[in-house]
TORMIBA-878898 format. One record per residue: residue in three letters; y, x, z of N, C-alpha, C in turn. Coordinates in steps of 0.1 Angstrom, whole numbers. Last residue first. Layout:
[site "Ala",[Y,X,Z],[Y,X,Z],[Y,X,Z]]
...
% end
This chain:
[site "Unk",[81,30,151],[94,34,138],[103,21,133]]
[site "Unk",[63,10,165],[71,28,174],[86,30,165]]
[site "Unk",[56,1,146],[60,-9,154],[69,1,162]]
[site "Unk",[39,21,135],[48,16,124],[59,4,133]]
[site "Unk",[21,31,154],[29,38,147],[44,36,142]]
[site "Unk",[5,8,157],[13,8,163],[28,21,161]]
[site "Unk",[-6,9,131],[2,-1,129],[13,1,147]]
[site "Unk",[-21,37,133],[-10,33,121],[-4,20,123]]
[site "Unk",[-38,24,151],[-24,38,157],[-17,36,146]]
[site "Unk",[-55,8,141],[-48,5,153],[-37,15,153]]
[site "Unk",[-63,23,119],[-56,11,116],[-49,11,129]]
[site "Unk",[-78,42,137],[-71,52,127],[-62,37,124]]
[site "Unk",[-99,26,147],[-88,34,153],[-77,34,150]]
[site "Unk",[-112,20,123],[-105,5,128],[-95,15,138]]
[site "Unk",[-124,45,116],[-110,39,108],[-105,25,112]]
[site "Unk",[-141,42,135],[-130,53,138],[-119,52,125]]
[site "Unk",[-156,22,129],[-144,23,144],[-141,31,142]]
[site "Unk",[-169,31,110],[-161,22,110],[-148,17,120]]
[site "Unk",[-188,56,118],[-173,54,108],[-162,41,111]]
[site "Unk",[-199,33,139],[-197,48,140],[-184,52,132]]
[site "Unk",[-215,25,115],[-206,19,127],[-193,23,131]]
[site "Unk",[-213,38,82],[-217,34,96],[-209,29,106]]
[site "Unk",[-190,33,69],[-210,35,60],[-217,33,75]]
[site "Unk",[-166,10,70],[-170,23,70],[-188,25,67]]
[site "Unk",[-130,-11,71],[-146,-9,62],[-152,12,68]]
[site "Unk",[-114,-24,97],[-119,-20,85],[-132,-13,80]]
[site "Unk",[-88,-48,103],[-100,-43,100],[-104,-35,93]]
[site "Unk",[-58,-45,124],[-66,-46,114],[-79,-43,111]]
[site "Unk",[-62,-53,161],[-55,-48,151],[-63,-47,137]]
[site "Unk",[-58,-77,189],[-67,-75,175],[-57,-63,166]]
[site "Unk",[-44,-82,221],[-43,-78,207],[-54,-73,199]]
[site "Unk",[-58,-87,250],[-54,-102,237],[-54,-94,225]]
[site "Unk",[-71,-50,253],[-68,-63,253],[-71,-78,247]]
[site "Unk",[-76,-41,215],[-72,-41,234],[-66,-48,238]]
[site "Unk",[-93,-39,195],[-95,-47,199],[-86,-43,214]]
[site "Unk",[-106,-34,158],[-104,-24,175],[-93,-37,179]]
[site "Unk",[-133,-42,136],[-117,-44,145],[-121,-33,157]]
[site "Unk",[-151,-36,106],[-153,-33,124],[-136,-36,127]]
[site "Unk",[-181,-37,89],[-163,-42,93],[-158,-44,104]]
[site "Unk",[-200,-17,73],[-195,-19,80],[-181,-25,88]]
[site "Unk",[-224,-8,46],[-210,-10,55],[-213,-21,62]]
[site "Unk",[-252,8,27],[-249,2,40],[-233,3,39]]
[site "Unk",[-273,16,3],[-261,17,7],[-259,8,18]]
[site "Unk",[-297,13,-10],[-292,22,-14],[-276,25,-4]]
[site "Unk",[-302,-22,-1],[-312,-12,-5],[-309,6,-5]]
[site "Unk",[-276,-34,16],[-282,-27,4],[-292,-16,2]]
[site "Unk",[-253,-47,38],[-267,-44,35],[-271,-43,18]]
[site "Unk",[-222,-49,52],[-229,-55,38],[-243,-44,35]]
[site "Unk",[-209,-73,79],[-219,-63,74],[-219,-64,58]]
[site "Unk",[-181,-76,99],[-193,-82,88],[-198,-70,83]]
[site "Unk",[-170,-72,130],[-167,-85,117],[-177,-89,109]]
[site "Unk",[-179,-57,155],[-184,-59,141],[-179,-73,134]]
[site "Unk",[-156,-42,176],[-166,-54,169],[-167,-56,153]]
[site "Unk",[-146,-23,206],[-149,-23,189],[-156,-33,182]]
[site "Unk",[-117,-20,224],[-133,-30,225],[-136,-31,206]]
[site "Unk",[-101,1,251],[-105,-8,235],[-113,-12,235]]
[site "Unk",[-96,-5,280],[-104,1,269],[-103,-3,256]]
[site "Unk",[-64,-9,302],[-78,-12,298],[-81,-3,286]]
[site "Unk",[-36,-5,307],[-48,-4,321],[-59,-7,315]]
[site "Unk",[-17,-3,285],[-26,-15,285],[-37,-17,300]]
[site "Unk",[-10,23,284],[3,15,280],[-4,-3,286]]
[site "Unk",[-28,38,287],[-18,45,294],[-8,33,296]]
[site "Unk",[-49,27,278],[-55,30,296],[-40,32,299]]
[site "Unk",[-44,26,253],[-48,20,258],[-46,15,272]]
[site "Unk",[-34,55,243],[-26,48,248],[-29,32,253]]
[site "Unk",[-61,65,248],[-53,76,259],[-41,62,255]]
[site "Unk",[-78,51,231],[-75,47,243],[-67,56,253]]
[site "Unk",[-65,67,203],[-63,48,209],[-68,44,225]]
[site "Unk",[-71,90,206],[-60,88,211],[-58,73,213]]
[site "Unk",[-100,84,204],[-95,91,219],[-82,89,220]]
[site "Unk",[-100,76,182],[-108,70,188],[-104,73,206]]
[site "Unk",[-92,100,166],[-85,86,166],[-88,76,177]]
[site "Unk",[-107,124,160],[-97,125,174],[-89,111,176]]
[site "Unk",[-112,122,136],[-122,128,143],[-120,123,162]]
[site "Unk",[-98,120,112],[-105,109,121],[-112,117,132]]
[site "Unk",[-78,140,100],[-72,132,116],[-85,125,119]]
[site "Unk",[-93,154,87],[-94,163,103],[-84,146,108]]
[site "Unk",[-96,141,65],[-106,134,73],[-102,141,85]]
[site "Unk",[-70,130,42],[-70,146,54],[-82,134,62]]
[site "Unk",[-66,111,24],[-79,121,21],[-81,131,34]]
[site "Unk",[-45,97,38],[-60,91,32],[-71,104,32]]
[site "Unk",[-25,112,35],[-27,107,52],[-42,107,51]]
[site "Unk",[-23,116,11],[-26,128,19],[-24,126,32]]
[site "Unk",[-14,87,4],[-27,96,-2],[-32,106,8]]
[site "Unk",[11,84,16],[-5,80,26],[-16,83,18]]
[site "Unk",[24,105,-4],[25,106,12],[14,99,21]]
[site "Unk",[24,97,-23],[19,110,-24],[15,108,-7]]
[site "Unk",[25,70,-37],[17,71,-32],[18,82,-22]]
[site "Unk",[45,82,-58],[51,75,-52],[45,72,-41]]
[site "Unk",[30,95,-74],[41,102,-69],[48,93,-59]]
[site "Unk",[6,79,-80],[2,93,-73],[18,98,-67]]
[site "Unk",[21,62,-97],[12,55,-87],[12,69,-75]]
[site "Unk",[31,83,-121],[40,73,-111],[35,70,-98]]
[site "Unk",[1,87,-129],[11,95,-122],[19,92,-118]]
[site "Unk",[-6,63,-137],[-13,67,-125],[-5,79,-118]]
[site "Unk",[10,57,-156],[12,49,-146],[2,53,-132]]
[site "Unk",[1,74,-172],[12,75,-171],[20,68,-157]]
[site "Unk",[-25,62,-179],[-24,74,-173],[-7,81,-169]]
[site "Unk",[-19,36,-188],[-33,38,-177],[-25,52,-169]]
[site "Unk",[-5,44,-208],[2,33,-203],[-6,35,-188]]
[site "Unk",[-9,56,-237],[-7,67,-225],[-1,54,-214]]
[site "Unk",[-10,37,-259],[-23,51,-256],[-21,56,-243]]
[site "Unk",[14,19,-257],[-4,19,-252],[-9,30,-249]]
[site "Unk",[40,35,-242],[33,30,-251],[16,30,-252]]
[site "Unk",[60,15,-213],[51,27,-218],[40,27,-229]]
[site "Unk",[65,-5,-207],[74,-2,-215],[68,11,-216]]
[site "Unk",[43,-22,-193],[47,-27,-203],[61,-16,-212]]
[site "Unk",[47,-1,-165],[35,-5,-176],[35,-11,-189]]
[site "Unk",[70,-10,-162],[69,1,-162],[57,5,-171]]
[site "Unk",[66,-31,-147],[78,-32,-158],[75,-19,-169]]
[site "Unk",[50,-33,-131],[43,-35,-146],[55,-34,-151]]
[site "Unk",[58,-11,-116],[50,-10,-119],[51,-16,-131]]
[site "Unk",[81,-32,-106],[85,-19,-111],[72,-16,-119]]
[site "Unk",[62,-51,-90],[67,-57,-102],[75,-42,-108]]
[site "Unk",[58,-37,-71],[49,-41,-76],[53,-43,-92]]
[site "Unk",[87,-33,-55],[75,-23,-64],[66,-30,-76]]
[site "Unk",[89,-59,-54],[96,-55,-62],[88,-46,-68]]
[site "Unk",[75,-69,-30],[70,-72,-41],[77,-62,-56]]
[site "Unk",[88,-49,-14],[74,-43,-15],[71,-51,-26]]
[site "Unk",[111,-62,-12],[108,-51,-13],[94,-49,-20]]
[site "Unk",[102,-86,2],[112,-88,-11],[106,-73,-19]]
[site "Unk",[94,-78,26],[83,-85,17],[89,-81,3]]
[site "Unk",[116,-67,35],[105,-53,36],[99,-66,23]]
[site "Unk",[145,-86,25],[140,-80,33],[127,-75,27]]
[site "Unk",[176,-86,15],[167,-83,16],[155,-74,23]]
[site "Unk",[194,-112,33],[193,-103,30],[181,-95,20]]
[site "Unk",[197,-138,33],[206,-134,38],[201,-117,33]]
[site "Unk",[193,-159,6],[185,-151,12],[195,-143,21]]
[site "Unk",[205,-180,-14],[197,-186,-3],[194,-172,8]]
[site "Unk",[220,-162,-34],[228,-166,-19],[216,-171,-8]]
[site "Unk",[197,-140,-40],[204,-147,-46],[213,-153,-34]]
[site "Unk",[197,-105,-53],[188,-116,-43],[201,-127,-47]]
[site "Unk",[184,-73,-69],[189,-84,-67],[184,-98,-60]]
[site "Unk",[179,-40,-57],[170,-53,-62],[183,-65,-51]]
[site "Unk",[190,-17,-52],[188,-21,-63],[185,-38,-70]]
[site "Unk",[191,-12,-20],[206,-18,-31],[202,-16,-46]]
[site "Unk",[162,-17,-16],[173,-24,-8],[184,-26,-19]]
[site "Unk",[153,13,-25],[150,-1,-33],[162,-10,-30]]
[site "Unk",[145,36,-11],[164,34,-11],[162,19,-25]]
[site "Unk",[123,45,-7],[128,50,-19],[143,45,-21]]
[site "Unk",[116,38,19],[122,55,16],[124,55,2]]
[site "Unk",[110,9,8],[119,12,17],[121,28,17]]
[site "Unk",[86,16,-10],[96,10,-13],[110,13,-6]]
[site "Unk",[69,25,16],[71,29,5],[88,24,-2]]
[site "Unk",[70,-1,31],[74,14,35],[77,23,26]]
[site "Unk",[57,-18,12],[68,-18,17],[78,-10,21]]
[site "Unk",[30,-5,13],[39,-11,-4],[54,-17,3]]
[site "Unk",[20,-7,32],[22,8,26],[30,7,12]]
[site "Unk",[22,-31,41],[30,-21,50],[29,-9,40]]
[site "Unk",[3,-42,19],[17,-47,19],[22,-36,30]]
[site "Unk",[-21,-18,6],[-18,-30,19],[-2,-29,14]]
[site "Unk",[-29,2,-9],[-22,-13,-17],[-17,-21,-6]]
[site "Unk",[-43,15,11],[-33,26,-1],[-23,13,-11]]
[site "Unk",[-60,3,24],[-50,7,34],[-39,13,19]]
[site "Unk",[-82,-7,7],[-69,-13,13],[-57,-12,18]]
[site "Unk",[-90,16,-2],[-84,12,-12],[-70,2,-3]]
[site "Unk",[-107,20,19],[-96,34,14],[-82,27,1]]
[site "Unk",[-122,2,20],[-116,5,35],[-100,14,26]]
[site "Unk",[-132,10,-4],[-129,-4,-5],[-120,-7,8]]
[site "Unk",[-148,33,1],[-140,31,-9],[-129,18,-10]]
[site "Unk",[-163,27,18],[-157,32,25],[-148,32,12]]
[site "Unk",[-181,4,8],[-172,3,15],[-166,13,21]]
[site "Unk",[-195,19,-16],[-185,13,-18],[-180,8,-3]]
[site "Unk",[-192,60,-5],[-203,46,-10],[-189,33,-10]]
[site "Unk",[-184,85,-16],[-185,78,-7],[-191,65,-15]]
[site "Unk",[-191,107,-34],[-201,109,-30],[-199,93,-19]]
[site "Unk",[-163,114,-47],[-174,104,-60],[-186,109,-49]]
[site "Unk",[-135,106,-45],[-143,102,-33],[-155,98,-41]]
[site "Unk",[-116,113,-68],[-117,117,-58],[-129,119,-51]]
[site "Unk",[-125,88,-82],[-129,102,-90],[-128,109,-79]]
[site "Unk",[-124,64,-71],[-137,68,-72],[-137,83,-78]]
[site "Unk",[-92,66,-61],[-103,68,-51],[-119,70,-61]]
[site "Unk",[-81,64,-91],[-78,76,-84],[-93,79,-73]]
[site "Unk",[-94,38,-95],[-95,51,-104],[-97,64,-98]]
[site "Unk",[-80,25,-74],[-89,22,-77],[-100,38,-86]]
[site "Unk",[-52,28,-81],[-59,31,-69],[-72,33,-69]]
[site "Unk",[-54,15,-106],[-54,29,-108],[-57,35,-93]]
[site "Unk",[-61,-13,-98],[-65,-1,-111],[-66,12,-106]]
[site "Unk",[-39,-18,-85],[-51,-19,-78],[-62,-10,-93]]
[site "Unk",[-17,-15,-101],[-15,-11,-88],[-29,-6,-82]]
[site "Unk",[-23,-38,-117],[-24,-23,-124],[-23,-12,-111]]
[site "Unk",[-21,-58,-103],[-35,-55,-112],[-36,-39,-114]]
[site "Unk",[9,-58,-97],[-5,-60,-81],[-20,-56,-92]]
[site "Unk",[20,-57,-122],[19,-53,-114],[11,-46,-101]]
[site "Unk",[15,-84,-128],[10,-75,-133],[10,-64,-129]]
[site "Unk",[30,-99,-107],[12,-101,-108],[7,-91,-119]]
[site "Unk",[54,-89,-115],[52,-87,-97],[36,-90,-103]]
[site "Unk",[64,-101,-133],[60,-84,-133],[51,-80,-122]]
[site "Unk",[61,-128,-126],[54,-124,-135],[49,-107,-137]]
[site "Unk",[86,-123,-106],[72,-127,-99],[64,-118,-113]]
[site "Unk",[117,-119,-115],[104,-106,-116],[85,-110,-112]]
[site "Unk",[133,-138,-134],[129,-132,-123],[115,-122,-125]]
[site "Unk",[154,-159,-146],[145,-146,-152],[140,-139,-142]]
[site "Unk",[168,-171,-135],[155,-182,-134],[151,-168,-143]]
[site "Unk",[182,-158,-104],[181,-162,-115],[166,-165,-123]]
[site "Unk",[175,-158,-75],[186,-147,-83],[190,-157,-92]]
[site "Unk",[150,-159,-63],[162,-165,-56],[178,-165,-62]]
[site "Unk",[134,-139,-71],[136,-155,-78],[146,-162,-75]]
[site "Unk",[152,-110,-75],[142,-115,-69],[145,-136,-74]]
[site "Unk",[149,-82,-100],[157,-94,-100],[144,-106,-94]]
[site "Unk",[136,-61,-110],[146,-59,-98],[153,-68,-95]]
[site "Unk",[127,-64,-134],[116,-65,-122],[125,-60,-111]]
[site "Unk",[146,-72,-147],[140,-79,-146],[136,-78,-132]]
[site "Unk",[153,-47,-155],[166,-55,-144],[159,-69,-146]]
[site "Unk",[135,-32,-166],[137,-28,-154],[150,-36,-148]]
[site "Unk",[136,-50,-192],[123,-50,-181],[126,-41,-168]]
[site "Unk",[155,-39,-201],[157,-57,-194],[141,-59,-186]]
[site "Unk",[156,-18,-211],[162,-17,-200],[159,-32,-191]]
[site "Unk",[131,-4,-224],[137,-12,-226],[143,-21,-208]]
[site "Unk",[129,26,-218],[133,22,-233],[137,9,-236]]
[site "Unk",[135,43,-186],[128,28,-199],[135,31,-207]]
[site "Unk",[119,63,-172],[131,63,-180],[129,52,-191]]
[site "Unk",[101,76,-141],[101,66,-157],[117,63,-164]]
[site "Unk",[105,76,-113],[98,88,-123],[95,84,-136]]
[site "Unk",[118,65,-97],[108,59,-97],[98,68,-108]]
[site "Unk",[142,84,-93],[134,80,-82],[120,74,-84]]
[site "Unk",[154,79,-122],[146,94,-110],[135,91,-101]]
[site "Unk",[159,55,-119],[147,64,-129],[145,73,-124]]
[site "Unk",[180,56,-104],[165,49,-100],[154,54,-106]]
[site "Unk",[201,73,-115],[192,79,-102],[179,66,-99]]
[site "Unk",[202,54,-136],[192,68,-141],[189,70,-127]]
[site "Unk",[214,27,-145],[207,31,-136],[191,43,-132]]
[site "Unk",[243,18,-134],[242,31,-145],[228,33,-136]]
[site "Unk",[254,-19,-147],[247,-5,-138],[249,9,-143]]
[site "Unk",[264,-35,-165],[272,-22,-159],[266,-13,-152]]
[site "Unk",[239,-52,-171],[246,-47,-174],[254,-33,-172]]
[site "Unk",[221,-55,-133],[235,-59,-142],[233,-54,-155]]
[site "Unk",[213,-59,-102],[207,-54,-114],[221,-58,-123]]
[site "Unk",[218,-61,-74],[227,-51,-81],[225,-50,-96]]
% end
């Protein structure tokens, strides 16, 4: 859709930035398949600045967790399903241009787009305020698995609901395993899968075992969640 003719302020709404220079936001909404000005370049600045300020946000927040549970927290807030999903409730689809090879656009296309929105976004903001202007965008757009992220009352009860649908949908238990360890004098993690049945679901990081399966849970029910929607 990117163009010339657009009129494209309800995006600026949406994405909470107002460019100044318009060819960086019909850049980063223009997929390779389009034209040889495309967005990839925005798209790796993007994925940097993305991971920054995630980054930022979780150590100031979470300034007593140790690095793997920071690093568990980070994945789930940049993973591609939460950079898609995202994308997707913000109505992206009839913004971002595709070219004939592509029948349509799909969740990947999307979610790269974000990415690349970001640095468009980061580049057209002036230095002194580019870090902090972009972490607000990051926070508004985020808002929704931030405050999945920080609420700890859901882990407590994850571990029960993945086998109530285990036993209910599978006749079997989950099965928790340690991927990998990281040992330190001052600090311990943990990388633990949940496991039912043949299916594996994502891994993830926690300070104890114990932690760890209950956000390898907390992954299992978010991705079956996301297969339910």
């Amino acid at each position: 859709m990117a163009g010339e003719s657009v009129d494209f302020r309800p995006l600026e709404d949406l994405l909470g930035h107002v460019f100044r220079n318009r060819s960086l936001l019909q850049e980063a909404l223009t997929h390779a398949s389009a034209k040889e000005a495309h967005n990839e370049r925005l798209e790796f600045l993007g994925d940097a600045v993305l991971n920054l300020v995630v980054v930022d946000l979780l150590f100031s927040h979470f300034q007593n967790a140790r690095e793997g549970e920071l690093t568990e927290r980070k994945s789930r807030l940049v993973s591609r399903a939460t950079l898609e999903k995202t994308a997707q409730q913000m109505g992206l689809a009839e913004w971002v241009e595709i070219g004939p090879s592509l029948a349509e656009v799909t969740p990947s296309v999307l979610g790269n787009a974000l990415e690349a929105l970001l640095g468009a976004i980061y580049l057209d903001t002036l230095v002194p305020d580019r870090l902090s202007h972009c972490t607000e965008v990051v926070r508004a757009w985020l808002k929704e698995p931030w405050n999945h992220l920080v609420d700890d009352r859901l882990l407590p009860g994850v571990k029960s609901r993945l086998q109530h649908w285990a036993q209910k949908e599978k006749g079997t238990l989950p099965e928790y395993r340690v991927k990998d360890s990281f040992d330190h004098p001052t600090t311990h993690a943990f990388l633990v899968t949940a496991r039912v049945g043949k299916r594996e679901f994502p891994e993830a990081w926690g300070s104890t075992k114990k932690e760890a399966e209950r956000w390898a849970a907390w992954e299992a029910l978010r991705v079956l969640n996301d297969h339910a929607n």
